[in-house]
C-alpha positions as CSV (number, residue, x, y, z in Angstrom):
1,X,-11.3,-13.9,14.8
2,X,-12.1,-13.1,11.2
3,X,-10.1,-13.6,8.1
4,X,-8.3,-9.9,7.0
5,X,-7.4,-9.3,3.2
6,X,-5.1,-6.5,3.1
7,X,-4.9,-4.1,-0.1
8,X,-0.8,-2.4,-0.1
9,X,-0.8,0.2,-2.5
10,X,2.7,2.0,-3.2
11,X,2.0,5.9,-3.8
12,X,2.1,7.6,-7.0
13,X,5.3,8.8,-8.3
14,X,6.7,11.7,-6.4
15,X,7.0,15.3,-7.5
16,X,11.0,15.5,-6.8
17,X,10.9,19.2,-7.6
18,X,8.1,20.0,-4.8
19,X,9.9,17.9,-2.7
20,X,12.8,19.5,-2.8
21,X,11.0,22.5,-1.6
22,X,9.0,21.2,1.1
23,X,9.7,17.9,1.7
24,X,7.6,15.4,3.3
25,X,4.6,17.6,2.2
26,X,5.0,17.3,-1.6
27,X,2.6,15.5,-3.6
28,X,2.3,13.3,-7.3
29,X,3.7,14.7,-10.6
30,X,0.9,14.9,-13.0
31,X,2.5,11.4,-14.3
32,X,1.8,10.0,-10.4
33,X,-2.0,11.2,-10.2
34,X,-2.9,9.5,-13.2
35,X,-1.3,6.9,-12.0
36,X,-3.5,7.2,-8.4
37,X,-6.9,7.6,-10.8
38,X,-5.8,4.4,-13.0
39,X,-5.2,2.4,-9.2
40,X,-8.5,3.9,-7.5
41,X,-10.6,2.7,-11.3
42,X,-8.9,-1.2,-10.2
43,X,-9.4,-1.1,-6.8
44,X,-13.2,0.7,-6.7
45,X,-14.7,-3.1,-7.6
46,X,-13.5,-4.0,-4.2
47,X,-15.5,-4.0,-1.0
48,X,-12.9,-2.3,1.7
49,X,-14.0,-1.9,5.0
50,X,-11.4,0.9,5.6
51,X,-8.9,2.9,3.7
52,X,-5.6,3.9,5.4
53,X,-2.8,6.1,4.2
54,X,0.6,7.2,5.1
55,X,0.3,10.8,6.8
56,X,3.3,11.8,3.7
57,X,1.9,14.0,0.9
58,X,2.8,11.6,-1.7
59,X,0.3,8.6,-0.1
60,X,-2.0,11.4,1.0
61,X,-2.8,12.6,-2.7
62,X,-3.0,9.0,-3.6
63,X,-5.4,8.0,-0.8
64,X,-7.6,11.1,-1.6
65,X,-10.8,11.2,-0.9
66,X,-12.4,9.0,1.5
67,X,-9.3,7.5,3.7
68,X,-7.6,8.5,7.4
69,X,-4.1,9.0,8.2
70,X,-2.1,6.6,10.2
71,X,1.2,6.9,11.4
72,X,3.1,3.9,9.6
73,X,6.0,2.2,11.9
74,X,6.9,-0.8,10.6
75,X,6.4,-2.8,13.6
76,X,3.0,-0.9,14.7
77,X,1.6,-1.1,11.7
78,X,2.8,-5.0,10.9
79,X,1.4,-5.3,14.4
80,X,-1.9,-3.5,13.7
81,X,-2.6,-5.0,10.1
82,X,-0.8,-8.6,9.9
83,X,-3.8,-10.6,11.9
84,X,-7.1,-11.5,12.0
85,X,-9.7,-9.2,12.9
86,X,-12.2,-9.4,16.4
87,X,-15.0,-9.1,14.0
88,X,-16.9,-12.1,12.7
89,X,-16.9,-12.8,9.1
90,X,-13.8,-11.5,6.7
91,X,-12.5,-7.9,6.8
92,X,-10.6,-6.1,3.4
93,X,-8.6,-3.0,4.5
94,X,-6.4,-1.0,2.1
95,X,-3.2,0.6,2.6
96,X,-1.7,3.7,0.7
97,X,2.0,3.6,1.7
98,X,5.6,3.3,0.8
99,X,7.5,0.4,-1.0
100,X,9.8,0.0,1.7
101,X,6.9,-0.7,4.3
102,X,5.4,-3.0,1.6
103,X,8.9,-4.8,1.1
104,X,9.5,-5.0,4.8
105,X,5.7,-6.6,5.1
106,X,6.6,-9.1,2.4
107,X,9.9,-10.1,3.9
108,X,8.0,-10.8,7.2
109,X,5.4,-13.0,5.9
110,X,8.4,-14.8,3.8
111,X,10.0,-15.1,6.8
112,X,13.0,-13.8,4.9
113,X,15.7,-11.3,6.7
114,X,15.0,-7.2,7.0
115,X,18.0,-6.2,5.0
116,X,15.8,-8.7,2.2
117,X,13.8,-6.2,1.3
118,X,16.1,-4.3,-0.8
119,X,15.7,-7.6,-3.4
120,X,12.3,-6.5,-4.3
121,X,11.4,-3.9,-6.7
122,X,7.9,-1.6,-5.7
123,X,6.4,0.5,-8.5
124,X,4.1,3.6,-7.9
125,X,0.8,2.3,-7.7
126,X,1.6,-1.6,-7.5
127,X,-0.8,-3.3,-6.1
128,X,0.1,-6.3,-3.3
129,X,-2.8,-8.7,-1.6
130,X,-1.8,-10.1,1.6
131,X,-4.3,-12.8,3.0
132,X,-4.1,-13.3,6.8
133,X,-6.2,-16.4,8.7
134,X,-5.9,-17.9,11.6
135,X,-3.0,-20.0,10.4
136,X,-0.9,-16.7,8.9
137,X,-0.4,-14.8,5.9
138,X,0.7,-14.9,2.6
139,X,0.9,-13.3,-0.2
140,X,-1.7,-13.7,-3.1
141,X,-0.3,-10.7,-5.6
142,X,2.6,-8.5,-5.0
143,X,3.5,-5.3,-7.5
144,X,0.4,-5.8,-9.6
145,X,1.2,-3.1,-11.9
146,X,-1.7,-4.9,-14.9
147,X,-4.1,-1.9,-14.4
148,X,-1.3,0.6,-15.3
149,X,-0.6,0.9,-18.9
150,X,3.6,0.9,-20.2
151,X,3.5,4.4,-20.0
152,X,2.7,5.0,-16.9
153,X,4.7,2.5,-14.9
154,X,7.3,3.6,-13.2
């Protein structure tokens, strides 16, 4: 099995008022898609073999335009994403989602409890690098907010 580097990007901020309206649907505020364009500027250096986001508007509009949906469990996607790939070689996949997937993830590879995750802090369009080999993961960044500047991290 190959080496994975897995890319967790938190969404952009939330447009509370649309949400309000239609819920799981509702996209960024204009603050949150500058905040997508400043992460996808960062990120376009990378080589990513495949972009995944959260099927909710909010990770959708920050995934946009060349990702697929995936439904995001916890434990299917941990499943899915925290080991090695059958490919030879190493394997970079990036993931638009939630901070409390992206906590949850973090806690497991700590080895730390569930209810740990409400110790860490995820902004919109933090940045975290999870390495996994064949002798387990850890983390090489976790909220990299660097490429956002003060007033646009929330």
């Amino acid at each position: 099995m190959g080496d994975r580097t897995l890319i967790l990007v938190r969404h952009g901020q939330l447009d509370m008022e649309a949400f309000a309206l239609n819920g799981f649907k509702a996209g960024l505020t204009s603050l949150g898609r500058r905040q997508a364009r400043r992460t996808a500027s960062r990120l376009r250096s990378l080589h990513v073999d495949a972009i995944y986001y959260s099927t909710l508007g909010r990770a959708a509009e920050t995934a946009r335009p060349r990702a697929t949906a995936a439904q995001q469990g916890l434990e299917k996607t941990f499943a899915r994403f925290i080991r090695g790939h059958r490919g030879a070689g190493n394997r970079t996949d990036l993931l638009i989602t939630h901070g409390n997937l992206i906590r949850a993830f973090v806690c497991r590879v700590l080895g730390l409890p569930s209810e740990s995750w409400l110790l860490f802090w995820t902004s919109h369009c933090g940045i975290t690098d999870l390495r996994i080999t064949a002798k387990g993961a850890r983390i090489v960044t976790y909220n990299d907010v660097a490429h956002l500047p003060a007033e646009l991290r929330t």
